[in-house]
Each structure stands twice: as structure tokens, then as C-alpha cells.
C-alpha positions as CSV (number, residue, x, y, z in Angstrom):
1,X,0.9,37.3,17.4
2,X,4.4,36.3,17.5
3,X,4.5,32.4,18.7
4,X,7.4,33.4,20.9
5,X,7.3,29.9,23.2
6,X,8.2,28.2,19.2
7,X,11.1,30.8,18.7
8,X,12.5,30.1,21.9
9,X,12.3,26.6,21.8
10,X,14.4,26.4,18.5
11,X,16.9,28.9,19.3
12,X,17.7,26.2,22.4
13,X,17.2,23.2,20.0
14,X,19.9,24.7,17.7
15,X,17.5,24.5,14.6
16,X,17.2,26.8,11.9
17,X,13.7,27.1,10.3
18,X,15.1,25.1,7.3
19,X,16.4,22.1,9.4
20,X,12.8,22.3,11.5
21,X,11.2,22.1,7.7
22,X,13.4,19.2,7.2
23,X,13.1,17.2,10.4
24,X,9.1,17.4,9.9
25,X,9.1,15.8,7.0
26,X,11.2,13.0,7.2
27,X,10.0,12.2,11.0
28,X,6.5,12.6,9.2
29,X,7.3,9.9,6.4
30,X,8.6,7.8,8.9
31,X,4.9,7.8,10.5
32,X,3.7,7.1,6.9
33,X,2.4,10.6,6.5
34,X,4.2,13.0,3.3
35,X,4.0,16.6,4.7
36,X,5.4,19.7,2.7
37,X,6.0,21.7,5.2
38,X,9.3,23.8,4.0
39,X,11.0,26.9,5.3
40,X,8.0,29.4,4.7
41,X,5.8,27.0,6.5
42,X,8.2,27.4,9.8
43,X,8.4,31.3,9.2
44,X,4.4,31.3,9.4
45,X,4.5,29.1,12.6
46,X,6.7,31.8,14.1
47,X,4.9,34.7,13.1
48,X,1.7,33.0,15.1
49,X,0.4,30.7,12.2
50,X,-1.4,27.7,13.8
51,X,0.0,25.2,11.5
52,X,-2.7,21.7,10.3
53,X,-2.6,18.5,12.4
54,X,-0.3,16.3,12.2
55,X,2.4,19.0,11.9
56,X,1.7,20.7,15.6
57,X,2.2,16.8,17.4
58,X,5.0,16.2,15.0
59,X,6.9,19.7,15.8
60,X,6.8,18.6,19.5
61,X,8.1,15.0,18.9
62,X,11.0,16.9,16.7
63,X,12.1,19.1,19.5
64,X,11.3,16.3,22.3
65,X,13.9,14.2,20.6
66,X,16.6,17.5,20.0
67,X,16.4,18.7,23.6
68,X,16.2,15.4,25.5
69,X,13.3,16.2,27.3
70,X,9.7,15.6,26.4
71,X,8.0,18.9,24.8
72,X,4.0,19.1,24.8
73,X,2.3,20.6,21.8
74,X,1.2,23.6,24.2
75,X,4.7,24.4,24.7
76,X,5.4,25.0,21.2
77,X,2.8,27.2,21.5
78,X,0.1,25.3,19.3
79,X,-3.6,24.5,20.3
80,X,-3.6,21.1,21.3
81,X,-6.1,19.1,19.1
82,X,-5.0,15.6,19.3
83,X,-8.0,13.3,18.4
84,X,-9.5,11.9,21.8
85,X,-9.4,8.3,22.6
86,X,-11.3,6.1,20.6
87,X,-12.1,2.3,21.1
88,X,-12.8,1.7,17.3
89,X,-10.5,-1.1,15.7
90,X,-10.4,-1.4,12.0
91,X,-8.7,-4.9,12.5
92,X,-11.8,-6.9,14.2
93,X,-12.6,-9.5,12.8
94,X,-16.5,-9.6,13.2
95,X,-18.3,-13.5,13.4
96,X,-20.7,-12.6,10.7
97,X,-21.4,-10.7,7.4
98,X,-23.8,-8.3,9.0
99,X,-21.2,-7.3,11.8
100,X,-18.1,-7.4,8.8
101,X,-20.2,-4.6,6.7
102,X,-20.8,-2.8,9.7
103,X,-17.2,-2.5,10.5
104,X,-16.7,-1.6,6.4
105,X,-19.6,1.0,6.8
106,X,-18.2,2.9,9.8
107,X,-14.2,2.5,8.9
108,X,-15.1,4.1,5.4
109,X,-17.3,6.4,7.2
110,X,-14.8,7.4,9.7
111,X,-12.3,7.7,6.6
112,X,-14.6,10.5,5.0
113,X,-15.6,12.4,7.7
114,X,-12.4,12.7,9.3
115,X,-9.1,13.7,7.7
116,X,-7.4,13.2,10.3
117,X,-8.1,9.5,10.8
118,X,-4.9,7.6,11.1
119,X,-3.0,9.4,9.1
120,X,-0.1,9.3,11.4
121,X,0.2,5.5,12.0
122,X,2.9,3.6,10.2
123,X,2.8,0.6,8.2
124,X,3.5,-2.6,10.7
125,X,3.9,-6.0,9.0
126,X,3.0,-8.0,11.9
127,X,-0.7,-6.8,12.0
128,X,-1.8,-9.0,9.0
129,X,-0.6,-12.1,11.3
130,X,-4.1,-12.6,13.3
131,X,-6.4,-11.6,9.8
132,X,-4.2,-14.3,8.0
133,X,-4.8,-17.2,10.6
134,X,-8.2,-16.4,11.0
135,X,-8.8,-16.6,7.2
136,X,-7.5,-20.1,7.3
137,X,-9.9,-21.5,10.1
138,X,-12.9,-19.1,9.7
139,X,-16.3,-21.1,8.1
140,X,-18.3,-18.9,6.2
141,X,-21.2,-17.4,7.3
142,X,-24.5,-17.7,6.0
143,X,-26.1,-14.2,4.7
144,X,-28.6,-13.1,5.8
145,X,-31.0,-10.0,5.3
146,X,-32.2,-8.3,2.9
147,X,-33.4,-7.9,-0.9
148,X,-30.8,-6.4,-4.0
149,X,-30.8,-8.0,-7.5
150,X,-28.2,-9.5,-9.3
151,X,-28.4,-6.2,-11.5
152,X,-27.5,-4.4,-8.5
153,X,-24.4,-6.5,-7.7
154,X,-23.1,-6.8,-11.6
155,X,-23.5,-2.7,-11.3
156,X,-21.5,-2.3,-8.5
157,X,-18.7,-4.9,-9.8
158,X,-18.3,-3.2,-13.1
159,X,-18.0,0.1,-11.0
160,X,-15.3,-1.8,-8.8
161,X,-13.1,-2.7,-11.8
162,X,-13.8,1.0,-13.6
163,X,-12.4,2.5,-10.7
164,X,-9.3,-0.5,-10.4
165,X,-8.5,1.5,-14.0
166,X,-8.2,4.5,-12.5
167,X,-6.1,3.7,-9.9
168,X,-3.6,2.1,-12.4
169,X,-3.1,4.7,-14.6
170,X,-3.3,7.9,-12.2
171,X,-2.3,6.2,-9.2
172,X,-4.2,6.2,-5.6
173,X,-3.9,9.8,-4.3
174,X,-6.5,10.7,-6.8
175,X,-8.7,7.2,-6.7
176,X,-8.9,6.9,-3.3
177,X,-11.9,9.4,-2.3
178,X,-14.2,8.4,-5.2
179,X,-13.6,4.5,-3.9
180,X,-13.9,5.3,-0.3
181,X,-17.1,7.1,-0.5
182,X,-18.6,4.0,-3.2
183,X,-17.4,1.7,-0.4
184,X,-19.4,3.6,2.3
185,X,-22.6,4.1,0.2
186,X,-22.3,0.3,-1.1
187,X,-21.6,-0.7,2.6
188,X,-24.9,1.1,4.0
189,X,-27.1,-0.5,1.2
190,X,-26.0,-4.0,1.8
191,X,-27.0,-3.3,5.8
192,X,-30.2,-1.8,4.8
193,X,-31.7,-3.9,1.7
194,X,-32.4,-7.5,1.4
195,X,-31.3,-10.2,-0.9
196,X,-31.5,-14.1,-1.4
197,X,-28.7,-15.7,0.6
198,X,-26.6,-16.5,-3.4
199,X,-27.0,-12.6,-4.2
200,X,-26.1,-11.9,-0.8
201,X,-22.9,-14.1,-1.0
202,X,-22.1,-12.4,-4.7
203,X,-22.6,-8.9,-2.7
204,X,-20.4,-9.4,0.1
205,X,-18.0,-10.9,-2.5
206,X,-18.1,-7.4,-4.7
207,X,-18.4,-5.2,-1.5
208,X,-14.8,-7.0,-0.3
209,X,-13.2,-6.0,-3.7
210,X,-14.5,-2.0,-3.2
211,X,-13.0,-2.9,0.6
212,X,-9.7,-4.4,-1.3
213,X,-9.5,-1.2,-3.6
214,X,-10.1,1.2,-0.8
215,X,-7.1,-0.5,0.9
216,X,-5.0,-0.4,-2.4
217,X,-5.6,3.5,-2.7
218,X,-4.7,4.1,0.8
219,X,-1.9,2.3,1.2
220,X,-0.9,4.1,-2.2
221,X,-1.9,7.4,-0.6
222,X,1.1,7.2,2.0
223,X,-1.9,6.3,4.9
224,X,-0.2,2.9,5.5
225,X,-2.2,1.5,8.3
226,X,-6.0,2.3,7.5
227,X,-5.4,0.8,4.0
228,X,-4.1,-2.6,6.3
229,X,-7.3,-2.3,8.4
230,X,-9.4,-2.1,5.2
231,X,-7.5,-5.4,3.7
232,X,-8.4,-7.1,6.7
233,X,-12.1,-6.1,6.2
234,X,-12.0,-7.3,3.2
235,X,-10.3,-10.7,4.1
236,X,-12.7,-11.3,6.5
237,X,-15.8,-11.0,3.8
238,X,-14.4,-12.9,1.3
239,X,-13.9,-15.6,3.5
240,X,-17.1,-14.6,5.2
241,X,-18.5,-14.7,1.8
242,X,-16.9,-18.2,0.6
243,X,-15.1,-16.8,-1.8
244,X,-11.8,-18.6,-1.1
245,X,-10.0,-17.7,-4.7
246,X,-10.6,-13.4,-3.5
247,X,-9.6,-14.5,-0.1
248,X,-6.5,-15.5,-1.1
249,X,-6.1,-12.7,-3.5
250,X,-6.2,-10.5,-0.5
251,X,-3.4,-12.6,1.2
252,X,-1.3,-12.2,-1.1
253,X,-1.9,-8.4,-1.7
254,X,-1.1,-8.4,2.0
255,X,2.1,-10.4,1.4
256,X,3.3,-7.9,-1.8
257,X,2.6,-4.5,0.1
258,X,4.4,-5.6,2.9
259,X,7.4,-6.3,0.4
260,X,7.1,-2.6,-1.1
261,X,6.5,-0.7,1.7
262,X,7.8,-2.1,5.0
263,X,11.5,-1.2,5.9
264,X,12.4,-4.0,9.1
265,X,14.5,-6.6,8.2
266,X,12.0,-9.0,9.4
267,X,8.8,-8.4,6.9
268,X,10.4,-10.3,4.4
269,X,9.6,-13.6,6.6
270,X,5.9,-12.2,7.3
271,X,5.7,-11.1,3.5
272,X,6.7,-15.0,2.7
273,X,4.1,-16.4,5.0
274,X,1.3,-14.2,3.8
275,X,2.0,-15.8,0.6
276,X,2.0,-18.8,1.6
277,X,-0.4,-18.5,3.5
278,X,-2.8,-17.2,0.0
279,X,-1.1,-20.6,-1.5
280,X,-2.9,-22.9,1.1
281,X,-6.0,-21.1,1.6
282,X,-6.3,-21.5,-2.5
283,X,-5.5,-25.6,-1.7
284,X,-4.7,-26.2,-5.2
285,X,-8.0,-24.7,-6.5
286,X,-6.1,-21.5,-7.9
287,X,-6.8,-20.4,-11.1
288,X,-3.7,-20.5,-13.5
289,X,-3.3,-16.6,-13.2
290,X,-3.8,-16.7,-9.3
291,X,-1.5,-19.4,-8.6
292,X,1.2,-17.9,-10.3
293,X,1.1,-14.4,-8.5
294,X,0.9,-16.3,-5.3
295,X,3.9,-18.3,-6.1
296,X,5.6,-14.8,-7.8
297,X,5.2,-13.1,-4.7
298,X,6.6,-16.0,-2.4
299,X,9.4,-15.9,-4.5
300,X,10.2,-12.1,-4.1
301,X,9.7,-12.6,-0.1
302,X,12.4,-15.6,-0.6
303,X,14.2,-13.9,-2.3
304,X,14.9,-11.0,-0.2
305,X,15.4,-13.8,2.4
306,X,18.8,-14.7,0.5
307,X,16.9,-18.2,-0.2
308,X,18.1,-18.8,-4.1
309,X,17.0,-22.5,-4.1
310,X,13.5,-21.7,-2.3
311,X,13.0,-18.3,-4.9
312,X,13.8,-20.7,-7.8
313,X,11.7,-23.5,-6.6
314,X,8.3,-20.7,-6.0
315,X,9.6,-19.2,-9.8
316,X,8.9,-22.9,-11.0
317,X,5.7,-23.2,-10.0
318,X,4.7,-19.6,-10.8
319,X,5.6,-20.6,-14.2
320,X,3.8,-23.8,-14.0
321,X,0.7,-22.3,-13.1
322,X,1.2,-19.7,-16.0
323,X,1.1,-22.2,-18.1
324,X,-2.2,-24.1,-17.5
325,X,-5.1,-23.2,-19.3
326,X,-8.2,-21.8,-17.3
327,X,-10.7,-18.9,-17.0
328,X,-9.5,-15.8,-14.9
329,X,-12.4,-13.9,-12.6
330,X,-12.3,-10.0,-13.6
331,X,-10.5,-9.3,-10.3
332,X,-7.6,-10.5,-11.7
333,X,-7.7,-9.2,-15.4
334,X,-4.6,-7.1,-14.3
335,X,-2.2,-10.2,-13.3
336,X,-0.7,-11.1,-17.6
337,X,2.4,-12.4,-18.5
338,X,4.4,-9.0,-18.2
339,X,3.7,-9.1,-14.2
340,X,5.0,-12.3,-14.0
341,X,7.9,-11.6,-16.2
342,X,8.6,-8.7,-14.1
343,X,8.4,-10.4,-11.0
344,X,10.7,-13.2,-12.1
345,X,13.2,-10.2,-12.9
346,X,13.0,-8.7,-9.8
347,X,13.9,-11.9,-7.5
348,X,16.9,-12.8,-10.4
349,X,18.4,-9.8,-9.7
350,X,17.9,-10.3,-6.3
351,X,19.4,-13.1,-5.7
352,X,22.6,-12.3,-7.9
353,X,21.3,-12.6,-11.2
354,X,20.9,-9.1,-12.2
355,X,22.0,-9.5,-16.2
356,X,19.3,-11.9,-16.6
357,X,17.1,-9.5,-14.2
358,X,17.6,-7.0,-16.4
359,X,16.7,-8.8,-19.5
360,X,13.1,-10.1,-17.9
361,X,12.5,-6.8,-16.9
362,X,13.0,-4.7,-19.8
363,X,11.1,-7.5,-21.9
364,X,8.1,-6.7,-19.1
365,X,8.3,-3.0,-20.2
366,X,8.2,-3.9,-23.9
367,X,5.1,-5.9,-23.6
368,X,3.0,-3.5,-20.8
369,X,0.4,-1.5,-22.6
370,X,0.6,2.1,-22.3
371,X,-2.7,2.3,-20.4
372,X,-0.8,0.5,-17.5
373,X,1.1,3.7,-16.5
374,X,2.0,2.9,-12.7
375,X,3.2,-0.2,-14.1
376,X,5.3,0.8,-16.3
377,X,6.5,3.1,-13.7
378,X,7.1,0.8,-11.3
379,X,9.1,-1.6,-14.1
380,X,11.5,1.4,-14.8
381,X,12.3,1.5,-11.5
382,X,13.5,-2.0,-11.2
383,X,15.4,-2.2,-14.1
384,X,17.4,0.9,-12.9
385,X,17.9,-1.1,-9.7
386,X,18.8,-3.7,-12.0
387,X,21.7,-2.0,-13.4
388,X,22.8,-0.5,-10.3
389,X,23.7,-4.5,-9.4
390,X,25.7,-5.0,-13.0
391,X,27.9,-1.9,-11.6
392,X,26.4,0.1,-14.7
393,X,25.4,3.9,-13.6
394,X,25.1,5.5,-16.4
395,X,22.8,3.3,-17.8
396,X,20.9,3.3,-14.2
397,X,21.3,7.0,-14.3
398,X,19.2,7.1,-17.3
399,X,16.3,4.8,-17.1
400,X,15.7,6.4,-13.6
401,X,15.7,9.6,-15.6
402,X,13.2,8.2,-17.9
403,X,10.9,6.1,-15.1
404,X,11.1,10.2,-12.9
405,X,9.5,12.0,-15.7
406,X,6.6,9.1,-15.9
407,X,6.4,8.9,-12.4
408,X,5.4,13.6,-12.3
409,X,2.0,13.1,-13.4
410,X,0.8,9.9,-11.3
411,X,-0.4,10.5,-7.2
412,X,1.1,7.5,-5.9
413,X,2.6,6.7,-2.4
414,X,4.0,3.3,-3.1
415,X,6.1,4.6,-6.3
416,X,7.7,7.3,-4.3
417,X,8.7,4.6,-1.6
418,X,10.4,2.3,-4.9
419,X,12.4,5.4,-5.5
420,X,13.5,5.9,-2.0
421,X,14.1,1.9,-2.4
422,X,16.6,2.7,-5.2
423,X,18.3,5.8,-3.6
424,X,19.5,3.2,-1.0
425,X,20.8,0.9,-3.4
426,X,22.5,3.7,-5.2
427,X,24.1,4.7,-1.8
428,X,26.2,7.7,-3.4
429,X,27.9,5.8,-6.0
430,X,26.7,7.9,-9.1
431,X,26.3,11.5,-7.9
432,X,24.2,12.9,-11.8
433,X,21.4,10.1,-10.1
434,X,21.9,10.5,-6.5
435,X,21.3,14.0,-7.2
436,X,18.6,13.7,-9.8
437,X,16.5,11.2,-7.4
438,X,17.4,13.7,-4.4
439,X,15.8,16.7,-6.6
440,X,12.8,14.5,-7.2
441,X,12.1,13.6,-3.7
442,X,12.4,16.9,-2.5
């Protein structure tokens, strides 16, 4: 049947189907969720098609804001199914162990058994402010419960880093159900079972690196604000767990994903307190690797502060760090010298240095192994950004050419957001790679 309320409703908007198409998508990525709903989609909706949620709540927000007045879902002529209230909060931070897995066990559950489950909230910078403080005065707890073997918990870590190489070289989008549903089972068995209170430390610490990952793949699925409630799970069992090196870790993941993927021109200042925040949870106990992220990503939050004497001064001690010897834990086996060459790149040629940018980064490319494909990715995409500061299109124009056709294969969120990031900087100045990025994103 005709959805003759819809029709009606556009023809007063002013909206053809194709600009409908378009204005649910981009009010959709703006929400943090990546809809293809096109032309053909909208011709379906009119000819009665009841369209998946989000798209019906989105449809009325699109027309609300057109016509000035607010439109309900029903008026568009859609059943309404918006999810009913729900007291749930994947941001508590539970007192012990017992209560943090519970809140891992039902957010993952939630996760899997619902599609729907926050897939329309946004990415908001300021929510990692309570987890952060609370990492810095929280006392671990002493775990209780039940009986695994160290077996168990080796098992489950090498299935944590297996999966960690999955999601680097496919990307998150196809990851991020296998990890969710390890996370849930692992999560139920630490609640259930019993262990001696240094395997139960060892299995909190492995079950907040599945909680990290689960995070990592959501965030780089384009669902923004369930992968912030899973890092601060995951915060709250390392420190829950006394594992202040992965706590810190965690901090500082915080601090780089609210570099990539938050837009307000106040996240750099949260992204630069995560950091340091990571820096004096660590107190000078880093590892050489670990320090030198930390410092790395302080740097790029100072950087896009416009502080060049603060970025330098992190850059020195990232290198420092670098430099010491010690032994890195297997969480970080993916932090080597071409990360931290890369990073120094990207805050030179953000804070007016772009030639020597361009050199660090392009020497980070050289030296990534091919196995690191979003990395490599991701590296390409800086070093086009690179030359769009040195004034050089052309030579922009064809690395992002290059870094597109690596990028086809891989399911992942956060690269598409770093191409978006280097549409802005190209701001129409090249129109062969404002139109090439344009095709891509569309």
C-alpha cells in the first residue's frame, strides 16, 4: 500500500527522493551510524516498504528539521519501534570484579542479541572524563570466586591477540562479532567458575583485553558510543585487576580514538588529558614501548592544540622512552618503531612542519610490514594530508589514490572517518582528488 502520509510529507518538505536518500545518511553519520539508504531505498518507502530501524526515527528527524515543526515516526507513516526505556549504563563503574564482569557479560550480551543497541548514539569525548579519574583513585579489588587454570587463561590470551590480528589486517566491521561473542562467553565463565585469587587477577586482566578489543572493533565499526562504554569496562578491570601498565594502555587508547574520531574543537584538550592521564597512572613504571605511545599520543593532542613547544617536549620523551631497553607484554607487540615514526610525522606536519612530516611518514610506510594492512592504510592517508600542507596536489592526489584502493577491501569505520578528515583539508583545492575521495565516500 502506497505510504501516502510519506509522499505528502516530502512534497511539503520540498525533497526529492534523492535529497531524502542523502539527508539520511549524512544526519545518520553524524549519530555515528553509516546507512545506504539511496534513491531506490526512498522509492520502496513510498510504495509502502517499512524501511529497518534507525532509518524510520531518522526520516522523521530529517523532515522535523525541513518543516520546522516536530514530525513523529507515525506521521511518516512507519511503525513506531523505538526501543523502550532502559536503565542499563555501560559506563558504571562497578566496586568489584564480580560486579565489573557482570556489567561485561550483560553489555556484550545486550550487543549480540540486539542490533539495535546503540547504534544511533554518537561518539562524545567528555564521557571517558569520570572512567579516567576513577582509574587514578580506584584500589584494586581482591578476586574472588571461583576455579579456572592458568591453561585456561594462556588460552584465552592467545585467542585475544589471534583475533587483535584480525582486526588489523581486515579491519573491525568483520572482527567485531567473533570478539563480542568470545567476550560474552569468556565473561559468563569467569562469573560461573572458580580460580585462586593470582589466576583470578591474570583472568580479569585477559578478560579486560577481549573488553578492550570489543571496544576497538566497535568503535571501528562506526558504533562510537558502545565501543566507549566497553573501554570503560575494561578500564575498570584492569585497574580492578591491578594491572596498572593495561590500565593505562586503555587511557591512552581512550585519548587516541578521541583524536580520530571526535569532530568539537574541544576533544583535543580531553584527548591530551586522557594521555596524560595514562602517563601518571603508569608513574614512571611504563615499559619503553608503552611510555612512548603515551607520550606519542600526548603529543598529537598538543599538537592539534597549536602547542609546538609542549608537542616537541612529549616527542622528546616518546623518543626517550623508545630508546630504553626493556621487555614489552604481548598487548603491545603492535606499538614498533614505524608507529612511533608515524606519529612523530603526524604532529610535525601539524604544527607547520609538513616536509619533515612527510619524510617521517613515508619512512613509516617503508618499514610497516605488509601484514599491517589498516596501518599502512591509515599512513597513506597522512602522508596525503601531508602534502596537501606543502601546497603539492598532485602528489596528494596520488597517494590518496594509492591509500583508496588499499582501503576497498578492509571493513573499517575509523579509516573512512581519516578520509573524511582529508576531504576537509583538501577543501576543493584539487578537484581530480576532491572528486576521487567524493566517489569513494559515496
Amino acid at each position: 500500500m502506497e505510504n501516502v502520509a510519506l509522499r505528502a510529507l516530502l512534497a511539503e518538505a520540498g525533497l526529492s527522493n534523492c535529497a531524502l536518500a542523502r539527508a539520511i545518511v549524512t544526519t545518520g553519520a553524524k549519530e555515528g551510524v553509516h546507512l545506504g539508504t539511496t534513491t531506490t531505498s526512498v522509492k520502496r518507502m513510498l510504495e509502502g516498504a517499512q524501511p529497518r530501524w534507525p532509518v524510520p526515527r531518522i526520516v522523521a528527524k530529517v523532515l522535523t528539521t525541513r518543516l520546522g515543526y516536530r514530525i513523529r515516526i507515525g506521521d511518516c507513516g512507519f511503525a513506531d519501534r523505538s526501543p523502550v526505556d532502559d536503565t542499563f549504563d555501560g559506563f558504571a563503574c562497578a566496586s568489584t570484579i564480580d560486579g565489573t564482569i557482570t556489567i561485561v557479560a550483560e553489555l556484550s550480551g545486550r550487543d549480540l542479541n540486539r542490533r539495535n543497541f546503540l547504534m544511533g548514539s554518537a561518539f562524545t569525548a567528555a564521557a571517558f572524563a569520570q572512567p579516567a579519574w576513577l582509574a587514578l583513585t580506584m584500589t584494586p579489588a581482591n578476586a574472588e570466586g571461583a576455579r579456572v587454570g592458568s591453561a585456561d587463561v594462556e588460552a584465552m590470551s592467545m585467542m585475544v591477540r589471534q583475533f587483535e590480528q584480525m582486526h588489523r589486517r581486515h579491519g573491525g566491521g568483520i572482527t567485531r562479532p567473533l570478539v563480542v561473542q568470545f567476550l560474552h562467553h569468556q565473561a559468563q565463565a569467569a562469573l560461573r567458575g572458580t580460580y585462586t585469587e593470582s589466576v583470578g587477577r591474570d583472568l580479569c586482566s585477559v578478560v579486560a583485553e577481549a573488553t578492550w578489543l570489543a571496544g576497538l572493533n566497535s568503535v571501528d565499526s562506526g558504533r562510537h558510543a558502545l565501543g566507549q562504554q566497553y573501554y570503560t569496562q575494561a578500564l575498570n578491570l584492569a585497574r580492578q585487576a591491578g594491572d596498572t601498565l593495561y590500565a593505562a594502555n586503555v587511557l591512552g587508547e581512550m585519548s587516541r580514538v578521541t583524536i580520530e574520531v571526535a569532530q568539537n574543537p574541544g576533544d583535543a584538550q580531553h584527548a591530551t588529558a586522557l594521555a596524560r592521564s595514562a602517563l601518571q597512572l603508569a608513574n614512571g613504571d611504563a615499559t619503553p614501548a608503552l611510555g612512548a605511545y603515551l607520550h606519542a599520543i600526548e603529543a598529537r593532542g598538543l599538537a592539534l592544540l597549536g602547542d609546538a613547544k609542549g608537542t616537541q617536549e612529549a616527542l622528546g620523551n616518546a623518543q626517550r622512552s623508545f630508546d630504553r631497553d626493556g621487555t614489552e607484554p604481548d598487548w603491545l607487540s603492535f606499538y614498533g618503531e614505524s608507529d612511533l615514526m608515524s606519529d612523530i610525522g603526524q604532529c610535525l606536519r601539524d604544527t607547520g612542519r609538513p616536509q619533515q612530516g612527510v619524510a617521517l611518514l613515508e619512512r613509516a610506510l617503508g618499514t610497516l610490514p605488509d601484514h599491517r594492512v589498516t596501518a599502512r592504510a591509515k599512513t597513506q592517508i597522512h602522508i596525503a594530508a601531508a602534502y596537501l600542507e606543502l601546497r603539492d596536489y598532485d602528489k596528494a592526489d596520488q597517494v590518496t589514490a594509492e591509500a583508496l584502493a588499499a582501503i576497498g577491501p578492509l571493513s573499517s569505520s575509523r579509516i573512512v572517518e581519516r578520509v573524511k578528515g582529508l576531504r576537509r583539508r583538501a577543501n576543493g583545492r584539487h578537484d581530480d582528488l576532491d572528486e576521487r575521495i567524493a566517489d569513494f565516500l559515496s
